[in-house]
C-alpha positions in Angstrom: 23.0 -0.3 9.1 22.9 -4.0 9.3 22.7 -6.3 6.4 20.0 -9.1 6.0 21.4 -12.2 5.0 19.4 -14.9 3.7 22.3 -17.8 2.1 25.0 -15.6 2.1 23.2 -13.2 -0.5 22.2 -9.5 0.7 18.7 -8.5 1.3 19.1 -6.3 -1.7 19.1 -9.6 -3.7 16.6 -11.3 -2.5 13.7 -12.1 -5.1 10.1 -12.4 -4.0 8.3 -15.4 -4.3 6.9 -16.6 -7.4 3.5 -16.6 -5.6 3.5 -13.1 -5.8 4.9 -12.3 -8.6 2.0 -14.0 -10.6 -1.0 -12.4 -8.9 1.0 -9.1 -8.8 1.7 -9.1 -13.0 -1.8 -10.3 -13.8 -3.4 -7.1 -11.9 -1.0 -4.8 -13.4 -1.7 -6.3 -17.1 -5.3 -6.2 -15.9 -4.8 -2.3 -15.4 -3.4 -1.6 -18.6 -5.4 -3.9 -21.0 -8.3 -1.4 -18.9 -10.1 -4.4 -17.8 -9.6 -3.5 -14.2 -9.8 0.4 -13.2 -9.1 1.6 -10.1 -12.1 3.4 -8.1 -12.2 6.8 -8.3 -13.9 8.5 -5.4 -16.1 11.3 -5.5 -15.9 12.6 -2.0 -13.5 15.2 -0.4 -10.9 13.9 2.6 -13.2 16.0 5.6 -16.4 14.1 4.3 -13.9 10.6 4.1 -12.5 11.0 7.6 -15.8 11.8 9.0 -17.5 8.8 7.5 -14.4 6.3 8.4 -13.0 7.9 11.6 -15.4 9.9 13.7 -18.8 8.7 13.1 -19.8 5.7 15.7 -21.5 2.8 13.4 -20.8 -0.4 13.6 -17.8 -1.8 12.1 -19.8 -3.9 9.1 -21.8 -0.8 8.4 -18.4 1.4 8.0 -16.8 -1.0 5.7 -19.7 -1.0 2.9 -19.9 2.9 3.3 -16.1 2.6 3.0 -16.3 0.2 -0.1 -19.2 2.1 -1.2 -17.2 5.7 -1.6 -14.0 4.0 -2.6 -16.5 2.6 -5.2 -15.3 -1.1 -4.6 -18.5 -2.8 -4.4 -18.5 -5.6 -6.9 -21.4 -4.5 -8.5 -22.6 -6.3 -11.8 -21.1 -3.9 -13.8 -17.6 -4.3 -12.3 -17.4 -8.1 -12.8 -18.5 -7.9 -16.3 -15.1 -6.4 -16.4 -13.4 -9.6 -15.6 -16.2 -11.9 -17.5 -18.0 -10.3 -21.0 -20.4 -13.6 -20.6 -21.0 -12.6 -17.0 -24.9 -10.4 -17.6 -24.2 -6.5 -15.9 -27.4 -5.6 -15.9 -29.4 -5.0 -12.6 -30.5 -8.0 -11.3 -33.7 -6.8 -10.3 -35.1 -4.4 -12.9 -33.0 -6.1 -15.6 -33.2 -3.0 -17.6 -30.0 -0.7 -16.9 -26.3 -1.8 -15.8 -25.7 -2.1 -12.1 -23.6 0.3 -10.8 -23.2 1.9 -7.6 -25.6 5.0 -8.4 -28.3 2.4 -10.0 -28.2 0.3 -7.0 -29.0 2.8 -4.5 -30.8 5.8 -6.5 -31.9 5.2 -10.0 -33.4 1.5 -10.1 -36.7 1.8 -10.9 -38.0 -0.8 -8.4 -36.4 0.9 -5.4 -38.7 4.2 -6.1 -40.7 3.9 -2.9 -38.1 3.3 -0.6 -35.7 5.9 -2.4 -38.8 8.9 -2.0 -38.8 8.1 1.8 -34.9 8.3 2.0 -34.7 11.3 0.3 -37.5 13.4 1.8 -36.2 12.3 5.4 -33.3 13.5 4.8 -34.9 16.8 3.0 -36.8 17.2 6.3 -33.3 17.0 8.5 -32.4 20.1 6.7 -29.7 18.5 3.7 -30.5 20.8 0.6 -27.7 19.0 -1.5 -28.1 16.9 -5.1 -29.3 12.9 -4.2 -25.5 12.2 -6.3 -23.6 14.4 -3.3 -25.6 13.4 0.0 -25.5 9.6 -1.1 -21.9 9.7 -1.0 -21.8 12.1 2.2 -21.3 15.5 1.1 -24.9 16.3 3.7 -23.8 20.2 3.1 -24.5 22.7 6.1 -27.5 21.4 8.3 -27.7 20.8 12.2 -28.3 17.1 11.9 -25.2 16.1 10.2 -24.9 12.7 11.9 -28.7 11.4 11.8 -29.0 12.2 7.6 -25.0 10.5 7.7 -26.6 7.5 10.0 -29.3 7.0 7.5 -27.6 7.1 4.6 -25.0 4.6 5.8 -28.3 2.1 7.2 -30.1 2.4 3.8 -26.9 1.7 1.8 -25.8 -1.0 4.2 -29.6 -2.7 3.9 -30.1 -2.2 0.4 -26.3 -3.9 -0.4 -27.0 -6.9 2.2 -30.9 -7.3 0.7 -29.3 -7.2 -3.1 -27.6 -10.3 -2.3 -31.1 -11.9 -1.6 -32.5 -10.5 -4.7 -34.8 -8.5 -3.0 -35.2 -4.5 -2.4 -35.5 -3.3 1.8 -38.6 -1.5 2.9 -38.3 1.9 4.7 -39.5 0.2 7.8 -36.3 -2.3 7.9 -34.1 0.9 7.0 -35.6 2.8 9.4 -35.0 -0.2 12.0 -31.5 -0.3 11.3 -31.2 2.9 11.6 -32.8 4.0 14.7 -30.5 0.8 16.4 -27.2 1.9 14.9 -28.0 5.8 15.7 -25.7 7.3 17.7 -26.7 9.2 21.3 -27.2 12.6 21.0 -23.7 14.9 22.0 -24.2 17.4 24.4 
């Protein structure tokens, strides 16, 4: 095998750069102090792979399902983490801490538009707990990719609305998700 040199010292030797030594140390002092903790995801590897791989959404839409399951979202909650002045409470109904599952099922204010989600998809068939389907486990139903297309349009709407400090309406999740809704397979 051929040897790297780099000033007449072997590759073996080599140090990395200070400029990522830093940002590497302070994560990992992070991680033990438990100020930072890594996301633990809740769904199995078929649901994953079907969410990431096989399901045709646009690629903005698969990256905050992605972030979503990986539970990576910087939600309120999460930044408190890195600054205890920093508020974690939901922004909206300032009354619970924001997390993932507040965000899209449990705020208060997002009642209506939570109903319609969930008896959509309980018309489509899905018979599992709001905590399971949310994250993708639909369960055993016919129209696995419209409830997985809806899900990912109302997660995707109400992360891009929170931002603008407001809640979406069913019609502007529904919009989304009839235009990102994949043709039927034969």
């Amino acid at each position: 095998m051929l040897q790297l040199y780099n000033r007449n010292k072997p590759a073996a030797v080599i140090e990395r750069p200070s400029y990522l030594l830093e940002p590497l140390r302070q994560i990992k002092d992070l991680l033990r102090a438990g100020i930072l903790a890594q996301g633990k995801p809740i769904i199995h590897r078929k649901t994953y792979r079907h969410w990431i791989q096989e399901v045709t959404l646009p690629a903005n839409v698969k990256e905050m399902m992605f972030l979503f399951n990986q539970r990576l979202l910087p939600t309120r909650t999460r930044c408190h983490r890195f600054d205890s002045l920093a508020d974690e409470n939901c922004q909206l109904c300032h009354q619970f801490p924001e997390t993932d599952e507040h965000l899209v099922i449990y705020c208060p204010l997002r009642n209506k538009v939570w109903s319609w989600l969930e008896g959509t998809v309980r018309r489509h068939g899905c018979k599992t707990p709001p905590e399971n389907f949310i994250r993708g486990d639909i369960g055993p139903t016919r129209h696995r990719r419209t409830i997985f297309t809806l899900v990912a349009a109302y997660i995707y709407a109400t992360w891009k609305e929170r931002s603008r400090n407001r809640i979406p309406t069913e019609v502007e999740v529904e919009n989304l998700w009839v235009s990102i809704l994949p043709p039927p397979q034969k």
